[in-house]
C-alpha positions, 0 to 999 in steps of 0.5 A: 394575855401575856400577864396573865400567862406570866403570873400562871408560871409564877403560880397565880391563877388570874385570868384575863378579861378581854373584849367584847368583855370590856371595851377595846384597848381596856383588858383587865385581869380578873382576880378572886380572893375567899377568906380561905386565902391566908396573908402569906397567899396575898403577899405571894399574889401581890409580889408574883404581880410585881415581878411580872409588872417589872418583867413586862414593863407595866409597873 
């Protein structure tokens, strides 16, 4: 949940999957990328999902 809400303040709409969803201690974060989404969106993702795995402690 917290990365989830971290990546909301960074812009990033992800939401987190959590049980009875998944199995427990096996949260996920769900993401959907449409053709609408152009590669300066993706490097914007992909950067906001750095930050926040630094900030947390994950990456």
């Amino acid at each position: 949940m917290d990365f989830s809400e971290a990546l909301e303040k960074e812009g990033i709409f992800a939401p987190a999957i959590r049980p009875p969803s998944v199995p427990n201690g096996e949260s996920r974060i769900r993401m959907t990328i449409m053709a609408t989404h152009t590669e300066q969106d993706i490097q914007q993702i992909c950067k906001a999902f750095y930050k926040v795995g630094k900030k947390l402690e994950v990456i």
